[in-house]
C-alpha positions as a printed Julia matrix, in Angstrom:
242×3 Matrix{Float64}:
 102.33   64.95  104.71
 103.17   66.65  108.45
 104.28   69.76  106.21
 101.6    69.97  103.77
  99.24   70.35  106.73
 101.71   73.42  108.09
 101.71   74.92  104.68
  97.61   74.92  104.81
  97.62   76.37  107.83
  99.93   79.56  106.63
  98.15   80.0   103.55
  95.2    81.9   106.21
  97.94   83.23  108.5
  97.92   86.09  107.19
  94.27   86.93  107.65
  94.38   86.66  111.38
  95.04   90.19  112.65
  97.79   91.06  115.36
  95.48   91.17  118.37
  94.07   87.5   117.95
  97.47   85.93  117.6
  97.63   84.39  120.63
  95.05   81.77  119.85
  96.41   80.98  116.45
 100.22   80.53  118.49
  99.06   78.21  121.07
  97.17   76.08  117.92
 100.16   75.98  115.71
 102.0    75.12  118.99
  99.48   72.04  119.29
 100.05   70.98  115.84
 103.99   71.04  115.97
 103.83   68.76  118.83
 101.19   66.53  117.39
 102.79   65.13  113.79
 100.57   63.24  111.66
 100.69   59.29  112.42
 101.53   57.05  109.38
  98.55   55.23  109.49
  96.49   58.03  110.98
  94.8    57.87  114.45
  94.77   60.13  117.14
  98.02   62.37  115.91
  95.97   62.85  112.49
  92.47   63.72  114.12
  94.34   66.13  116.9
  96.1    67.65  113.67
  93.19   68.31  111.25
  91.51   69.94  114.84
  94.13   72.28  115.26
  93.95   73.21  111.32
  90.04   73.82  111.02
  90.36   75.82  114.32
  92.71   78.12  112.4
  90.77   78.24  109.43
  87.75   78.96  111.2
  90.22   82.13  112.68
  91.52   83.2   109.26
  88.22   83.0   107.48
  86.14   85.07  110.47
  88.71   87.75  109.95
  88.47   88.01  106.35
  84.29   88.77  107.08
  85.27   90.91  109.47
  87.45   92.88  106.71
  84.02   93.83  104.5
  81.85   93.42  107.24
  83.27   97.33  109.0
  82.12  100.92  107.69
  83.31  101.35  104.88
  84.81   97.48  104.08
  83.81   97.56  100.51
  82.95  101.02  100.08
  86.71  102.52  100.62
  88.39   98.77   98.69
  88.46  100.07   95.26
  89.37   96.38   94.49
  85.94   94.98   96.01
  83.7    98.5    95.53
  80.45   97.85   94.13
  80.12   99.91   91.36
  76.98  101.3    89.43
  75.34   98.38   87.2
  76.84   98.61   83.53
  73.67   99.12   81.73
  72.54  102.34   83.63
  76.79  103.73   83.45
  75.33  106.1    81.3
  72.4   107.17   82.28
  74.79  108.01   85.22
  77.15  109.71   83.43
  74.36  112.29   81.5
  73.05  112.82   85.2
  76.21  113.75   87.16
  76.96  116.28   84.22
  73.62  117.58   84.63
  74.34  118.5    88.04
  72.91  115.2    89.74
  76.23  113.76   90.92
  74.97  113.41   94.65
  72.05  111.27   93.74
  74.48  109.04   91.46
  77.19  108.77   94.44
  74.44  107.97   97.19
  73.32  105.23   95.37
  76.92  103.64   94.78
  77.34  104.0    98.47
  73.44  102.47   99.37
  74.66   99.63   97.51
  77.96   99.31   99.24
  76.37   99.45  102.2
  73.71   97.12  102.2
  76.65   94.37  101.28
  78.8    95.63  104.06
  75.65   95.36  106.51
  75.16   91.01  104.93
  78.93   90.14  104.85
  78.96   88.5   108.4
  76.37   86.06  107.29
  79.09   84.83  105.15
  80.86   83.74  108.48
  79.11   80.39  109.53
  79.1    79.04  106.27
  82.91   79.01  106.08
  83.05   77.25  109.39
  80.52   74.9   108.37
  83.03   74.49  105.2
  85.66   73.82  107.26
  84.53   71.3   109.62
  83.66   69.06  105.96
  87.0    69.04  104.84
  88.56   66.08  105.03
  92.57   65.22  104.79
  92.0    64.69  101.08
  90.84   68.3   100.41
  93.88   69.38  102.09
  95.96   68.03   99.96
  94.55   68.79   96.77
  94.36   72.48   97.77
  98.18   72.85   98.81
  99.54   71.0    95.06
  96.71   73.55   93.89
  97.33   77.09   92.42
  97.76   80.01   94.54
  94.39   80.18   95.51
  92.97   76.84   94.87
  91.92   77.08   98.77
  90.01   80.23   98.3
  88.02   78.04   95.39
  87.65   75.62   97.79
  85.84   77.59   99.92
  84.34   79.06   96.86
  82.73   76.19   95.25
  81.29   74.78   98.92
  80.18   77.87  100.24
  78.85   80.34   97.5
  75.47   79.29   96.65
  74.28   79.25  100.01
  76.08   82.77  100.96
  73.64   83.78   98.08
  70.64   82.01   99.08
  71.7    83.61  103.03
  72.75   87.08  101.41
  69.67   88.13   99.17
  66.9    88.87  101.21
  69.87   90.33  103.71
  70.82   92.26  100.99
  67.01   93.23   99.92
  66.18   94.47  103.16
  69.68   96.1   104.42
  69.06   98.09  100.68
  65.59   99.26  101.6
  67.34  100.27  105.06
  70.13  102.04  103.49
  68.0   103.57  100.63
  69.88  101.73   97.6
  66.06  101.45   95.85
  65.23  104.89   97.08
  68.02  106.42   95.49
  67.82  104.06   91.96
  64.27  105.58   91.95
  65.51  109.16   92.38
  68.05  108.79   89.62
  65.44  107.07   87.12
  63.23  110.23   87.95
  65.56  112.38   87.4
  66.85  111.11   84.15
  63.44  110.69   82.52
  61.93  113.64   83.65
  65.29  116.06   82.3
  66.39  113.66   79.06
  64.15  114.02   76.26
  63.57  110.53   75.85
  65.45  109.05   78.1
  64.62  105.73   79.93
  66.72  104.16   82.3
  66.94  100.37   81.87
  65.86   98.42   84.76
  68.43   96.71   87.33
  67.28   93.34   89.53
  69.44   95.01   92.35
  68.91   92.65   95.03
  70.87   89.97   92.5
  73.59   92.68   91.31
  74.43   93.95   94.89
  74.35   89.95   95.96
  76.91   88.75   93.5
  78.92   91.84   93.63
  79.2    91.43   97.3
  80.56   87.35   96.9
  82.65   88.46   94.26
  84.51   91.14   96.6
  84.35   88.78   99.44
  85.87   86.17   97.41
  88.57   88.09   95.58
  89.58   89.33   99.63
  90.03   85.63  100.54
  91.91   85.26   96.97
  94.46   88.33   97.44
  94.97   87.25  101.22
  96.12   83.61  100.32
  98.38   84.67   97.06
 100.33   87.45   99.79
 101.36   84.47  101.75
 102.88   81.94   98.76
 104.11   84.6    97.09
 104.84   87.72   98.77
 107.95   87.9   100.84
 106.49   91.29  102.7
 103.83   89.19  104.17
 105.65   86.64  105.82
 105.34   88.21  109.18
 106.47   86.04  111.36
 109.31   84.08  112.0
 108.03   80.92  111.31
 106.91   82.22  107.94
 109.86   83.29  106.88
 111.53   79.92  107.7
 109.16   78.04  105.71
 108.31   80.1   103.02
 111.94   82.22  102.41
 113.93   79.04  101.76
């Protein structure tokens, strides 16, 4: 049981960047002196410390990864893209020599979710403080990122509830309505007949935001099970290269 709690903690490793190693050494350091009791107790409870703390680590770095300039709007994995039913409204526009307007408003929107994404941060602490030894286990015989879903299914309704009216007012900051406006201008007043179908923007630039945040969290845990090039340390490659 001692090693599925090691294996947890690795699974985040890899989101903790080089400068805040230190903490997450002197932690794992903790835990290898402190194996779990057989009945539980003290060794357990100073165990399960040492692994939220890490979490808690590993998960504030991941926000910090979409939270800088440019976070989602330079990931073409995570960029929020233009909404599907307006792609060609879009399209007619930029060939109609409107391209700027189309390209500030995919960056408006990537920049209003770059602006929420630390919200995101105290609800995966709060996640981590509620899981218990159980939760542990079932995420390590999971799939490769069962903890990510974890996290996923505990945390993402309330990131939304948090990250909407963040999201309304960072896009009113940022100009994403602004610039939908100008496009839907544009495109009526120079396409006979055109009409631009509307967007509820504050819940496409929401979910598109948890999505990218999520799939981060996702690609971040499958490096470490899977990826030998991630396994940066020594103590990764002596668990995971056997």
């Amino acid at each position: 049981m001692n090693r599925l709690i090691w294996l947890l903690l690795l699974v985040f490793l890899v989101t903790i960047s080089p400068c805040s190693s230190g903490p997450l050494d002197d932690i794992m350091k903790g835990i290898k002196k402190a194996p779990l009791a057989a009945g539980g107790g003290s060794d357990e409870a100073t165990t399960a410390s040492g692994l939220k703390e890490a979490l808690s680590i590993g998960t504030g770095n991941a926000v910090t990864s979409v939270s800088k300039l440019d976070g989602y709007f330079m990931n073409q994995m995570v960029k929020i893209l233009l909404p599907k039913n307006i792609q060609t409204a879009a399209d007619v526009l930029g060939k109609l020599g409107y391209q700027k307007q189309v390209d500030d408003f995919i960056l408006s929107m990537n920049r209003a979710a770059e602006n929420a994404a630390p919200k995101a941060r105290r609800f995966f602490v709060d996640s981590i403080k509620e899981m218990t030894f159980d939760d542990a286990v079932k995420i390590l015989r999971g799939g490769d990122t069962s903890a990510t879903e974890y996290f996923k299914s505990k945390t993402f309704d309330k990131i939304y509830a948090e990250f909407k009216p963040s999201i309304s007012a960072s896009m009113n900051k940022v100009g994403v309505t602004r610039s939908y406006k100008e496009m839907t201008k544009k495109y009526t007043s120079t396409v006979p007949f055109g009409n631009m179908e509307s967007v509820d923007l504050d819940h496409y630039v929401t979910s598109k935001a948890l999505d990218g945040l999520f799939y981060m969290v996702g690609q971040e845990e499958k490096k470490i099970r899977t990826n030998p090039a991630a396994r940066t340390t020594e103590l990764l490659r002596q668990v995971f290269g056997k």
